[in-house]
C-alpha positions as CSV (number, residue, x, y, z in Angstrom):
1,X,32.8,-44.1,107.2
2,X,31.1,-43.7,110.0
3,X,27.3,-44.4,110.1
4,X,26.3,-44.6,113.5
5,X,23.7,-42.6,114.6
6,X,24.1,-39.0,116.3
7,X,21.8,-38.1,119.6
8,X,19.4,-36.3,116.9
9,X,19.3,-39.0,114.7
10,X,18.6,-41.1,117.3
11,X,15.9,-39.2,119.2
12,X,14.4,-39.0,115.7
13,X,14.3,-43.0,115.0
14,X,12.7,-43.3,118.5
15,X,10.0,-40.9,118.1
16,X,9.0,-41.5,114.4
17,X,9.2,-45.5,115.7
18,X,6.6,-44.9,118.1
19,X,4.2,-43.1,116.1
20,X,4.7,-45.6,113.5
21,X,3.4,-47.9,116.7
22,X,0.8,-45.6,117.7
23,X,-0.7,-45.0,114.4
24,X,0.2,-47.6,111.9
25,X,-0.4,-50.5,113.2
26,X,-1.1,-53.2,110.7
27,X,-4.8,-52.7,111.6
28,X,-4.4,-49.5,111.1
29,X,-2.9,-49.4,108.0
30,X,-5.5,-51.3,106.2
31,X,-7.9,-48.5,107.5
32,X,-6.3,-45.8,105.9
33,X,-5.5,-47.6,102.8
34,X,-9.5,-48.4,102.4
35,X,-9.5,-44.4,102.7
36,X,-10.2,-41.8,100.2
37,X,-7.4,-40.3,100.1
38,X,-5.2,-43.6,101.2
39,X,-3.4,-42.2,103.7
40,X,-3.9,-40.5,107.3
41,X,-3.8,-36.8,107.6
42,X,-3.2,-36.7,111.1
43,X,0.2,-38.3,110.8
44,X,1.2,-36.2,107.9
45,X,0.9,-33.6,110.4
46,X,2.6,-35.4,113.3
47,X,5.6,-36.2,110.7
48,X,5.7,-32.0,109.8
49,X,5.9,-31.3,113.8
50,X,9.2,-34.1,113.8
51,X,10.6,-31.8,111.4
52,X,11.1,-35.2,108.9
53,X,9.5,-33.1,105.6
54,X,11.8,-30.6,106.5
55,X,14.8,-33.0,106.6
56,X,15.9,-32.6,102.5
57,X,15.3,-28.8,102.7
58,X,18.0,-26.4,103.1
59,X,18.8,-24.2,105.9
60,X,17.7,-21.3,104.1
61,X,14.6,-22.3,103.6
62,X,13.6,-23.4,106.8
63,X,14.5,-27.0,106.2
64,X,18.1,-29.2,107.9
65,X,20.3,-29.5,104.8
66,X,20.1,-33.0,105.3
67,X,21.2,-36.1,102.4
68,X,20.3,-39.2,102.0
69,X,21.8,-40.4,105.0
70,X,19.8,-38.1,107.4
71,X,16.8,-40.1,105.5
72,X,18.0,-43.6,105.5
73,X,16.7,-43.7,109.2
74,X,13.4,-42.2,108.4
75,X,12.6,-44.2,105.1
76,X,13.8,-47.2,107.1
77,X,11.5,-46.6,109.8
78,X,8.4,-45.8,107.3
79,X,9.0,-48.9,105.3
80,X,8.9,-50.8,108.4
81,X,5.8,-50.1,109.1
82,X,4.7,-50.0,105.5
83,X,3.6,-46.1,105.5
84,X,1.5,-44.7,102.6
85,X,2.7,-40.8,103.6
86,X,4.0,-39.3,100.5
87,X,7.2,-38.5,101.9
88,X,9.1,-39.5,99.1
89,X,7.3,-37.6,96.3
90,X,7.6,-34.7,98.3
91,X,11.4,-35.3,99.0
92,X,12.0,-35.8,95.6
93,X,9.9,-32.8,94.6
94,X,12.2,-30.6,97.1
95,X,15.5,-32.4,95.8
96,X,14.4,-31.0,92.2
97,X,13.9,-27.5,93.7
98,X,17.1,-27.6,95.5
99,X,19.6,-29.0,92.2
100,X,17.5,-27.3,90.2
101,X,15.6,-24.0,90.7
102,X,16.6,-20.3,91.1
103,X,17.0,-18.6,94.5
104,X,13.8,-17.0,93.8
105,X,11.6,-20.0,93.4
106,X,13.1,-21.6,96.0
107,X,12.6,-19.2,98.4
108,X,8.3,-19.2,97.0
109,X,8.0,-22.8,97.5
110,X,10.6,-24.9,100.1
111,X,9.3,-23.4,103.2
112,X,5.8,-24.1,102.6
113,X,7.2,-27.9,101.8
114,X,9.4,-28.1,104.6
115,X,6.5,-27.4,107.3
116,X,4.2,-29.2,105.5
117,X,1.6,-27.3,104.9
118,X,2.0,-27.6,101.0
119,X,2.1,-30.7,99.1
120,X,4.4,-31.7,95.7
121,X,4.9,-34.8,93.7
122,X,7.8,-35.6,90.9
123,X,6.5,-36.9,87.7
124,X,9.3,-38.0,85.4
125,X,8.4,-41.9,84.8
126,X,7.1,-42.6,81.5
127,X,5.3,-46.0,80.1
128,X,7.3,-46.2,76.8
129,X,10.9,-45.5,79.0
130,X,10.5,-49.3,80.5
131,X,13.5,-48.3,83.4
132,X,15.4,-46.6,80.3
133,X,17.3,-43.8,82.4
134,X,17.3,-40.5,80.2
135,X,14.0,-41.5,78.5
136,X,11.4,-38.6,78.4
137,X,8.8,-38.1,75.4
138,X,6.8,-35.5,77.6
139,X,7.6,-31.8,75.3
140,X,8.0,-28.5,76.3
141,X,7.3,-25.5,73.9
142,X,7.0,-22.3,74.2
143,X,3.8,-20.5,73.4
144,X,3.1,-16.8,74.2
145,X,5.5,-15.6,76.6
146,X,5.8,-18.9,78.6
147,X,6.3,-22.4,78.6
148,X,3.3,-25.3,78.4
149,X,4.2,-28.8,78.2
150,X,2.1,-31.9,76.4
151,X,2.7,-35.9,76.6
152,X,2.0,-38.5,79.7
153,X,3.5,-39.2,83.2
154,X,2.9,-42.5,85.2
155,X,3.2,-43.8,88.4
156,X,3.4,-40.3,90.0
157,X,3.3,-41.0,93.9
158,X,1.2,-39.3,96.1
159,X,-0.5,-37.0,93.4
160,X,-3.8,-37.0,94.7
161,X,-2.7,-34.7,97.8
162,X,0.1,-32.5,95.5
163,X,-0.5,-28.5,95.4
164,X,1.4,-28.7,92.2
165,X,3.8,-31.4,90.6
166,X,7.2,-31.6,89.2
167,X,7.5,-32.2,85.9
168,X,10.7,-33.8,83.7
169,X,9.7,-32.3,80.0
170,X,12.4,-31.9,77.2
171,X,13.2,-29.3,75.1
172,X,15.4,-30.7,72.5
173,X,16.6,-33.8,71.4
174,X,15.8,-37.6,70.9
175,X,13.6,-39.7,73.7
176,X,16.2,-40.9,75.0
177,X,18.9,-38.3,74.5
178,X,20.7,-37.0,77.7
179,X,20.8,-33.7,76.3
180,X,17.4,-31.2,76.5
181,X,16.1,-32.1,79.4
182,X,14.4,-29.4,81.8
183,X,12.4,-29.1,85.2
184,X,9.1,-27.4,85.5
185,X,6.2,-26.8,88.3
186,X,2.8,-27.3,87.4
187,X,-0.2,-26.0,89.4
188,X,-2.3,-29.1,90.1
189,X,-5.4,-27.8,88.5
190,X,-3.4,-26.4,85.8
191,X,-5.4,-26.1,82.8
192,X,-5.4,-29.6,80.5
193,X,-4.1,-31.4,83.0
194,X,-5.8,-35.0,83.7
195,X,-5.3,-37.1,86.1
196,X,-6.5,-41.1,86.7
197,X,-5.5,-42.4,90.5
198,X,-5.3,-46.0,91.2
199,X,-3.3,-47.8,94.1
200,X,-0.1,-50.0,93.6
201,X,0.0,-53.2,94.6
202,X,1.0,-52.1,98.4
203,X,-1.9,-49.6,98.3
204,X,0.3,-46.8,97.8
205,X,-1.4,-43.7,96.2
206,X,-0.6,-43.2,92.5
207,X,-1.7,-41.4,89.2
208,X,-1.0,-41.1,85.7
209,X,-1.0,-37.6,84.2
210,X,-2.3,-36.6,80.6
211,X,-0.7,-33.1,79.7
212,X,-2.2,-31.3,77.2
213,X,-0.6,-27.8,76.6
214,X,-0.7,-27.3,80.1
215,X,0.9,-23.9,81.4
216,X,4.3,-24.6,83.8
217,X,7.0,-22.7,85.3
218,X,10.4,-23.5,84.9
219,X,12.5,-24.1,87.7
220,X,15.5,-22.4,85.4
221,X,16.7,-21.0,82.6
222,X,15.9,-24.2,79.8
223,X,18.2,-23.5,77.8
224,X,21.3,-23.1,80.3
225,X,23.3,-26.5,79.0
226,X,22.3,-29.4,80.7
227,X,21.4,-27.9,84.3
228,X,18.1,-29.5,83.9
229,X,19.9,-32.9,83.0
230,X,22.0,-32.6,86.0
231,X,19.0,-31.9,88.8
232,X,16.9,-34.9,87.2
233,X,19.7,-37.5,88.0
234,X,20.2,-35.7,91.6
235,X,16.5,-36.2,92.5
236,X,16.8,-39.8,90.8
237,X,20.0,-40.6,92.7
238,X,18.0,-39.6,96.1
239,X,15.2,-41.6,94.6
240,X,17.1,-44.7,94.6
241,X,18.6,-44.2,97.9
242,X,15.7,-43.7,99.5
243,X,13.8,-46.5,97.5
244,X,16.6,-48.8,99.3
245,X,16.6,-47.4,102.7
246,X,12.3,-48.5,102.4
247,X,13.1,-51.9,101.4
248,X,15.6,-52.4,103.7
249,X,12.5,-51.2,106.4
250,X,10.1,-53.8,105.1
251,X,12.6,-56.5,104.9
252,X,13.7,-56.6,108.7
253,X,9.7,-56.2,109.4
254,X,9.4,-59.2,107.5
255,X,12.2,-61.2,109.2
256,X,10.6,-60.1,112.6
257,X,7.2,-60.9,111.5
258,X,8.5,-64.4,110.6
259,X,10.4,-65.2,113.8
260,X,7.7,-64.1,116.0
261,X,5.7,-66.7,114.3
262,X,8.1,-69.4,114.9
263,X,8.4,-68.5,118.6
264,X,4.8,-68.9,119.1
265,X,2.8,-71.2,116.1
266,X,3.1,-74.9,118.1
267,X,2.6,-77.9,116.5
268,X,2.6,-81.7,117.6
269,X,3.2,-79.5,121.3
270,X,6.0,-77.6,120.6
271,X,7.2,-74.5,118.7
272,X,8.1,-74.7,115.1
273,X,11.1,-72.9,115.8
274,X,12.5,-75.4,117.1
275,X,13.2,-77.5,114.2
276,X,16.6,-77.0,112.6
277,X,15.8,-76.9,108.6
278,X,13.8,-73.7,109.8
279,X,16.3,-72.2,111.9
280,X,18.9,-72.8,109.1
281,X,16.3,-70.3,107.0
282,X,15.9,-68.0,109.1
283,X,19.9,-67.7,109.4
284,X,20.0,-67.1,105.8
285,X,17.2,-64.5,105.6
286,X,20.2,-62.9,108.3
287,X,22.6,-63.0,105.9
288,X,20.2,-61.6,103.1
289,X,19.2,-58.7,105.1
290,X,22.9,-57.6,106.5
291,X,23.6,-57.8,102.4
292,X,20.4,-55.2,102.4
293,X,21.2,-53.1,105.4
294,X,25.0,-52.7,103.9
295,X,24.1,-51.5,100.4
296,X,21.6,-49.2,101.9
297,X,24.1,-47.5,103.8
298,X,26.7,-47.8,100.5
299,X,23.6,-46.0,98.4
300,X,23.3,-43.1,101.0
301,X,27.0,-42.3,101.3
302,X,27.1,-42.5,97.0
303,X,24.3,-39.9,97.1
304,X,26.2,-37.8,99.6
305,X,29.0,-38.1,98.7
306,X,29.5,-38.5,95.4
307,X,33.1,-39.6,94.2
308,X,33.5,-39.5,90.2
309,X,32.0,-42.7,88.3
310,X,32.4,-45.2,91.6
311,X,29.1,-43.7,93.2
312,X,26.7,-43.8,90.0
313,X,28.0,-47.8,90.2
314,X,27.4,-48.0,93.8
315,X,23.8,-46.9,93.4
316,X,23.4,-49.8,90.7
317,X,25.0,-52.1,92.6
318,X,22.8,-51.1,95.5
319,X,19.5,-51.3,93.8
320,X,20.6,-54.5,92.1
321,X,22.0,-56.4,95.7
322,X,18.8,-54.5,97.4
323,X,16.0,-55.7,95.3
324,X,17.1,-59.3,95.1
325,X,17.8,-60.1,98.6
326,X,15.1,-58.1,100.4
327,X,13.0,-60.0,98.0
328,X,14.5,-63.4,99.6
329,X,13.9,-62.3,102.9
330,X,10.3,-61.5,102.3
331,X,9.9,-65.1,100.2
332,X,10.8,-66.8,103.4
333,X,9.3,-65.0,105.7
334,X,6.2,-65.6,104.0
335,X,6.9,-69.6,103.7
336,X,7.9,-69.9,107.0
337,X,4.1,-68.6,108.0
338,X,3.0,-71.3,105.2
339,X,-0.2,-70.2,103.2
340,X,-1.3,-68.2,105.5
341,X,1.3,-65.9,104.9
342,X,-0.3,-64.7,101.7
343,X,-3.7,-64.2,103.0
344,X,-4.7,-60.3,103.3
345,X,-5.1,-60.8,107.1
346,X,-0.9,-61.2,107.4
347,X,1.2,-58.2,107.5
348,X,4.0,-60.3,106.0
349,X,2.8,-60.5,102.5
350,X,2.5,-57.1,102.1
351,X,6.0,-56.8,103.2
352,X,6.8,-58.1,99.9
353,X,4.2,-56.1,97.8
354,X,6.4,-53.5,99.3
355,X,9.5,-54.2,98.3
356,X,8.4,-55.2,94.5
357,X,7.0,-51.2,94.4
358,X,10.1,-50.2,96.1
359,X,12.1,-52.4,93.0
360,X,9.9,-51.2,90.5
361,X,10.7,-47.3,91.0
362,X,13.9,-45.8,89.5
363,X,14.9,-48.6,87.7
364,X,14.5,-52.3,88.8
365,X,17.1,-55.1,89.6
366,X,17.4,-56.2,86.3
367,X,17.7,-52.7,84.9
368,X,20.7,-51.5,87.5
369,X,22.4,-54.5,86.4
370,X,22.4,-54.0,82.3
371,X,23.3,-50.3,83.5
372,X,26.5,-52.0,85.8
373,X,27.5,-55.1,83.4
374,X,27.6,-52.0,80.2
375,X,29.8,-49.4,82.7
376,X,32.2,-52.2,83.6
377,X,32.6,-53.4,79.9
378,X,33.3,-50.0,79.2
């Protein structure tokens, strides 16, 4: 396979790099996470005009049919510079449309999410689920004519900003049962909808939802098999991708953070990059973060091209190899800064916060690998 990137790709990566430069500077950042809304407007926009929202959108609907390995440049280059844009939620949110809508309701919503000028978040984690991959207690009923769903979302990314949200609710069937599951939209000031925002550990935007017989479209037919089943692991597929391609970002920030430290922090008259023992870490943060750069690429091509079971295992192995060595990389980048390297004044701990929030979503390490020891005993 592959993965080099085209002229467009390329062109992309520079641009998005240097508005990443101009406008999230670690400086920066900190200002727009101190923000209301935790996050800057203006480069929203700026990301719209570089056509990235449009990026997981199909043709049809005004977007470039692109996979997870158009992304893997973009999320890379966003968790670099540890963004707070809800691109993901809305990527995720147009991946559920895409696997999961009719023509009709695609054709209502995707454009405005591929310009921009509408905002969507995916909702599908639940507290009681703990990583748990089928696990949804969040019902759907129906009730004059139409559908309204009741129970509890958390961690839904970027729902401050959302137009409208979608929601994972099931129809039928146990908690944790892979059958009845189902998509819906939800306006954002639906009716018995509640919503409590807090920030992650990295500052990121989130919310839990309380649903309370609130009123919500399906994207489909419920009760056509297990269509809703299949668009929920898509979007969670994609998830995890991108989740890897972010970490993979903030790892090599990290690693970069830490050498330019040891090219220029002196002691006793010299730099302390000169001594061996902390040369010899830095070449194994090298190894750690090729191990990361390689399963991010491994997760893309699993999402895109799927090949029977092999890519559902290369995802867990992915998330698995991602989580624990990015994590290495950040933990000695930040002891090869010493104590200052956890202070809020140093970019590099926050690399880290990243990654943990990155783990955390779609399942973490520990969960991809119960998921890949129980497959391969199988």
């Amino acid at each position: 396979m592959n993965f080099e990137l085209d002229d467009e790709q390329r062109a992309l990566q520079d641009s998005l790099t240097r508005l990443m430069a101009e406008r999230y500077g670690f400086e920066q950042r900190r200002v727009h996470a101190a923000s209301e809304g935790g996050q800057d407007p203006q480069t929203w926009q700026h990301l719209a005009e570089l056509g990235v929202t449009a990026l997981a959108v199909p043709s049809a609907h005004g977007g470039f049919d692109g996979g997870a390995r158009a992304l893997l440049p973009v999320m890379q280059a966003l968790g670099g510079a540890l963004c707070l844009e809800p691109l993901l939620p809305q990527v995720l949110a147009a991946t559920a449309l895409r696997l999961g809508a009719d023509e009709a309701l695609c054709a209502e919503r995707l454009p405005a999410l591929a310009d921009g000028s509408a905002r969507a978040a995916w909702a599908h984690d639940e507290v009681a689920g703990r990583h748990a991959p089928c696990w949804i207690e969040t019902r759907a009923t129906r009730r004059d004519g139409g559908w309204v769903l009741d129970g509890a979302k958390a961690h839904v990314l970027g729902a401050g900003l959302a137009d409208h949200v979608v929601v994972s609710a099931r129809t039928g069937g146990s908690a944790d049962s892979p059958a009845g599951r189902a998509l819906f939209l939800v306006d954002a000031g639906a009716s018995g909808l509640q919503w409590r925002s807090y920030r992650l550990v990295d500052d990121t935007p989130a919310a839990e939802l309380q649903l309370a017989a609130v009123p919500a479209r399906p994207l489909a037919d419920p009760s056509d098999g297990d269509a809703g089943g299949r668009a929920i692991d898509g979007v969670v597929a994609m998830g995890i991708a991108l989740a890897c391609a972010d970490m993979l970002g903030a790892a090599e920030t990290a690693n970069r953070l830490a050498v330019d430290y040891l090219h220029t922090r002196k002691q006793f008259g010299r730099a302390i990059g000169e001594n061996q023992a902390l040369r010899h870490r830095v070449a194994e943060m090298r190894v750690d973060l090729e191990m990361v750069r390689s399963m991010a690429m491994a997760a893309a091509i699993a999402v895109d091209l799927p090949e029977g079971d092999e890519a559902g295992l290369d995802l867990h192995r992915a998330k698995l190899c991602i989580g624990r060595h990015a994590r290495e990389v950040a933990h000695g980048a930040i002891q090869l800064h010493g104590g200052i390297g956890m202070t809020e004044e140093y970019a590099v701990g926050h690399c880290l916060r990243r990654i943990h929030v990155m783990d955390q979503l779609f399942g973490d390490s520990g969960a991809h690998a119960a998921r890949l020891a129980t497959a391969l005993a199988a």
